[in-house]
N, C-alpha and C positions, 0 to 999 in steps of 0.2 A: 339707428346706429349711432353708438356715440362716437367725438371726435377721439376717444384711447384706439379706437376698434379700426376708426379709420385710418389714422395715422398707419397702425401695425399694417393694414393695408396697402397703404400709398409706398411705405417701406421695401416693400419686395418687386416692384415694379420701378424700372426707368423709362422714364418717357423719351419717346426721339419723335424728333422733325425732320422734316426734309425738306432744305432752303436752296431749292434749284431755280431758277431763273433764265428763261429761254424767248425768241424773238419768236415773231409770228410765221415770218416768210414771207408774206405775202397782206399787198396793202388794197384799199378801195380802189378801183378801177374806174376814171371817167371818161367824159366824153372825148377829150383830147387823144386819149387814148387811144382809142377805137379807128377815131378820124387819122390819127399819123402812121397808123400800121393798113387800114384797108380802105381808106376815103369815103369812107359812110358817114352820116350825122344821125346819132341817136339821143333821143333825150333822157333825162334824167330827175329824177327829182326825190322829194320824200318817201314815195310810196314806191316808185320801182328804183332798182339801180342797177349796175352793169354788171354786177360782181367784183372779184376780186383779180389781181394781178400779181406773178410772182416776180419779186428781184432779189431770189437767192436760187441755189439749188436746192432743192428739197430732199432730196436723198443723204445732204450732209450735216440737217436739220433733224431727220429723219431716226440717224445716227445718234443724236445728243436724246431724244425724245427714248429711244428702246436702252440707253443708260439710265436715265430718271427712272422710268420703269424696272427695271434691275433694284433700285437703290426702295423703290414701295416692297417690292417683293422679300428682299432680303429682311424686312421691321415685319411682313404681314407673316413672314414664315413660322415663326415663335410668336409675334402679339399681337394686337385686335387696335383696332381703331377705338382713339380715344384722346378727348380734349386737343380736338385738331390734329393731333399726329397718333401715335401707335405707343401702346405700355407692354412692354416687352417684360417677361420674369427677371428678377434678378439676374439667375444662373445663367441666362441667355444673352445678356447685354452686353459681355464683353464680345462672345463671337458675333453677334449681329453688328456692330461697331465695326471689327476687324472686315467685314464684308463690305460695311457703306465705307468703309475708306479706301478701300480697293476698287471701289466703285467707281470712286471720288476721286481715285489719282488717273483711273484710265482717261475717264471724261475730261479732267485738266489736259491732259494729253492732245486728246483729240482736238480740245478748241485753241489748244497752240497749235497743232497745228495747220487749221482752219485760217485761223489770223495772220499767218505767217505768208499763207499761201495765197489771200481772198481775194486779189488782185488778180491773179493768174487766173484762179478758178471764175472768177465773175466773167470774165475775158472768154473761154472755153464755153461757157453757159451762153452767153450772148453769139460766139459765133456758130453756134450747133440751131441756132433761131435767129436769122438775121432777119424776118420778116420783124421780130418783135424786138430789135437790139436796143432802139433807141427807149421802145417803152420801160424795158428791163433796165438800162442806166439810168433813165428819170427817177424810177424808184429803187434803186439800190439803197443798200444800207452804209455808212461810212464804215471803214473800219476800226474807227476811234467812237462810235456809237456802239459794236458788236463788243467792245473789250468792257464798255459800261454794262450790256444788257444781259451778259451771258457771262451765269455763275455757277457752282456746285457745289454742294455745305451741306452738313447736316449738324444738328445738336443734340445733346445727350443730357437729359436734367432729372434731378430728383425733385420729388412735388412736396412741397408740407403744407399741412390744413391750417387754414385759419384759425386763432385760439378763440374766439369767438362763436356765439351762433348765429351768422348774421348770417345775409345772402347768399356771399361767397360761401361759405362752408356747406349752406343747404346745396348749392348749386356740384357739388366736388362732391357730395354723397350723392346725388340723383345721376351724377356721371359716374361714378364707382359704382352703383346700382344695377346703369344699362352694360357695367362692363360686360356679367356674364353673358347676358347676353349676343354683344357681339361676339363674344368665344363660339355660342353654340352655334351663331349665323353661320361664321366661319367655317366649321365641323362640318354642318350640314352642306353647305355650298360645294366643299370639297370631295364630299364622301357622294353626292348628287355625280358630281362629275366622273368620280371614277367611275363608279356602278354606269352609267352612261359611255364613257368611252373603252373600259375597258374589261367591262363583265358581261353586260347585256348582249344575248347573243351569242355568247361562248361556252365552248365545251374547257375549257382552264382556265388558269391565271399565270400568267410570269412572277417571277422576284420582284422584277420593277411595274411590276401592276399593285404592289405596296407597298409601295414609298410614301404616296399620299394617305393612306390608313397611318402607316408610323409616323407621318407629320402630323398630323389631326392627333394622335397619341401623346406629342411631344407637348402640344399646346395644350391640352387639355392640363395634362398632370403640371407641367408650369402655372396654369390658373387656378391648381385647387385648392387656395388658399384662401379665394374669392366666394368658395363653395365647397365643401367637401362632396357632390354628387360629381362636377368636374372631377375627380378623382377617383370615383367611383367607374365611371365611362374608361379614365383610360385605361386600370385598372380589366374592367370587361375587354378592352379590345385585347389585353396581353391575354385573356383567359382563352378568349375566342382563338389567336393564333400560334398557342402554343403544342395546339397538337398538330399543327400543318407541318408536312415533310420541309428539312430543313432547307431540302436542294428539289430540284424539278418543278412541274408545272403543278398546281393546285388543280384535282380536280375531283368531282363526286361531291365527297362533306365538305371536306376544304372550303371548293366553290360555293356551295350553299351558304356555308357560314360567312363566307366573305359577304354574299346576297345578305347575308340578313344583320349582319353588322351593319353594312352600309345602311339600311334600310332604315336601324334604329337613327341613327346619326343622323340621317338627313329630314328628318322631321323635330325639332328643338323638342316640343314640348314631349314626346312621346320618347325622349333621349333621358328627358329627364327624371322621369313614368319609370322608365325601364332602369333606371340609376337608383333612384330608391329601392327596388326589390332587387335588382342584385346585391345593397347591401345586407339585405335580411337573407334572401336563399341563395347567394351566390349563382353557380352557374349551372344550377335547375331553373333559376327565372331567363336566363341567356336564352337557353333553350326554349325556354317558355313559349318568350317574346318571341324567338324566330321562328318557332312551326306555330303556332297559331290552331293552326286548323288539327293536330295533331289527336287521335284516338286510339283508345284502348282498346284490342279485342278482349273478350269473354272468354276464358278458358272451362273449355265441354270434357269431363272423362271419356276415354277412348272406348267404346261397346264393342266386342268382341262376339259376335254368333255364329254355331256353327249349321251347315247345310251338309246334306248328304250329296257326292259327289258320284257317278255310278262311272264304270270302267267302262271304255269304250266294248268290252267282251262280255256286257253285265256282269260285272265284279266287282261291291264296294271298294272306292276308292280314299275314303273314310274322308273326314268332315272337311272342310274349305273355308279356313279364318275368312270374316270379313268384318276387316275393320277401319275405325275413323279416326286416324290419329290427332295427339292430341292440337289444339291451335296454338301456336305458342304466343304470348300474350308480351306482345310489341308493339312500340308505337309506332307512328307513320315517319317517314323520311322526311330530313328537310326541307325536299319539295311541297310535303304535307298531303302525300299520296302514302296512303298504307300498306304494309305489307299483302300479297295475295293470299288468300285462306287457302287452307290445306283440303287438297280434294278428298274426300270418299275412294279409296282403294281398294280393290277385292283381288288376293292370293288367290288365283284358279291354276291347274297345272296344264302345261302346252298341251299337253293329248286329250284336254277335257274336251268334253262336245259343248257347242255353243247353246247356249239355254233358249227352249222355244218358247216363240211367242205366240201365244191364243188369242182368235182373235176375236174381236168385240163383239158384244152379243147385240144383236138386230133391236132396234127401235121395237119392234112388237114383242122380245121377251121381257123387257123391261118393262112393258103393259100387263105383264101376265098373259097374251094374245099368245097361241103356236104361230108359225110362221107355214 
């Protein structure tokens, strides 16, 4: 890849970080410990130790930790991990910003008012455990240590390649390299879990049983600039759900197709298999790839002969079609079960007499023996 190609690359992508910075809660546990809250002596040393001891509350620790988390998810929703943090599309960077800073002003929020209050809640924490009160103030945090150690940021940067072919640059193309591939990891991880939690098993689907299919969509065609087969995928997934009813529950083809999209997606290489031939036969290879097992019957002319049919009063009842219609030449369902073959039917009319059966002739006439 040359650095012209890469550059146009690095172009359409902004990088974000996320510079959150949080306390542990809870520090080493010694012997002192032990001995002031229950009068035991336990030892301690290199190889074993006592564990750990908390002097925070953990539920308002707990709080700042499912914010950071918020602020991953809002960069993995559009981009893929990469050079330490996540390369988000162009198109997407301003809304993915506008989410980590809302992210960003709650969490400020919160640990003012954490600080404001640490004193009291430390207070509250300790007498709900006065067996442990003393341990818990030995290792507290000050509150002029929590305003140093607990922060919320994130950065927003445009990358440009080195003009050079030295290290760096080799090193910035072997990371724009593995990009696609964390996109398909992605895809696949996602599309695993829906098919998992919300298909496997069911007779339908909800609206919101694809959300995650149209996030996986979004990503996709935001990185196809990385690869034109990315774009080929998302491309298949609009073809796959463009004939699902607009309202109600997905079910029968719908459902299958939704099975078999996931199915393609959640294995990288076999996503990327099925991306080149949907470019060639569009979505005859969709279909392809999702019934698999799918065959054709043989279509037979329908023979038509006639029998004499006699009147319950011996009076020609004239002849009695019997025929084989024709099989009609279809393929199997998306389950990859075929349709049932057309039986043999014979036109007899209600007053006909049932036709006799003769019965089998003796082991000794088929020797030539009389019996």
């Amino acid at each position: 890849m040359s650095l012209q190609i890469l550059q146009r690359q690095l172009d359409q992508v902004v990088l974000f970080t996320i510079d959150v910075r949080l306390v542990a809660g809870s520090k080493r546990a010694n012997t002192e410990d032990i001995e002031q809250a229950k009068g035991v002596v336990l030892q301690q040393d290199e190889v074993r130790t006592l564990g750990s001891k908390k002097g925070f509350d953990p539920e308002r620790l707990a709080r700042l930790r499912r914010l950071r988390g918020a602020m991953h998810r809002h960069c993995r929703e559009y981009g893929s991990a990469f050079l330490s943090g996540y390369a988000v599309p162009d198109l997407r960077a301003a809304e993915v910003a506008t989410r980590l800073q809302s992210t960003v002003r709650q969490a400020q929020a919160e640990v003012a008012d954490l600080l404001s209050n640490y004193q009291q809640l430390l207070d509250e924490y300790c007498a709900a455990r006065p067996a442990w009160a003393a341990t818990i103030r030995a290792g507290a945090y000050s509150e002029q240590y929590l305003r140093t150690r607990i922060s919320f940021g994130f950065n927003a940067v445009r990358i440009a390649a080195a003009r050079d072919q030295g290290i760096a640059a080799d090193n910035l193309q072997q990371e724009m390299g593995g990009l696609m591939g964390s996109v398909l990891s992605d895809v696949a991880a996602e599309s695993a879990a829906l098919q998992r939690d919300s298909l496997q098993d069911r007779d339908s689907s909800t609206r919101k049983g694809l959300r995650p299919l149209r996030a996986a969509r979004e990503k996709l065609a935001g990185f196809a600039f990385v690869d034109r087969r990315l774009g080929s995928l998302a491309q298949m997934i609009d073809e796959g759900t463009s004939s699902m009813p607009p309202e109600g529950p997905r079910r029968g083809t719908s459902l299958a197709m939704l099975h078999g999209i996931c199915s393609i997606l959640s294995v990288p290489a076999r996503a990327l298999d099925v991306a080149g031939e949907y470019e060639v036969h569009g979505r005859e290879a969709l279909i392809a790839s999702i019934r698999p097992t799918a065959t054709v019957l043989t279509t037979t002319q329908p023979e038509v002969t006639s029998l004499p049919v006699m009147h319950p009063f011996g009076k020609p009842a004239g002849p009695v079609a019997v025929s084989q219609p024709e099989r009609p030449q279809k393929a199997a369902d998306a389950s990859g079960c075929a349709d049932r073959a057309a039986f043999t039917t014979v036109s007899v009319p209600a007053w006909a007499p049932a036709p006799s059966r003769r019965p089998a002739p003796r082991f000794g006439a088929l020797l030539g023996v009389r019996s």
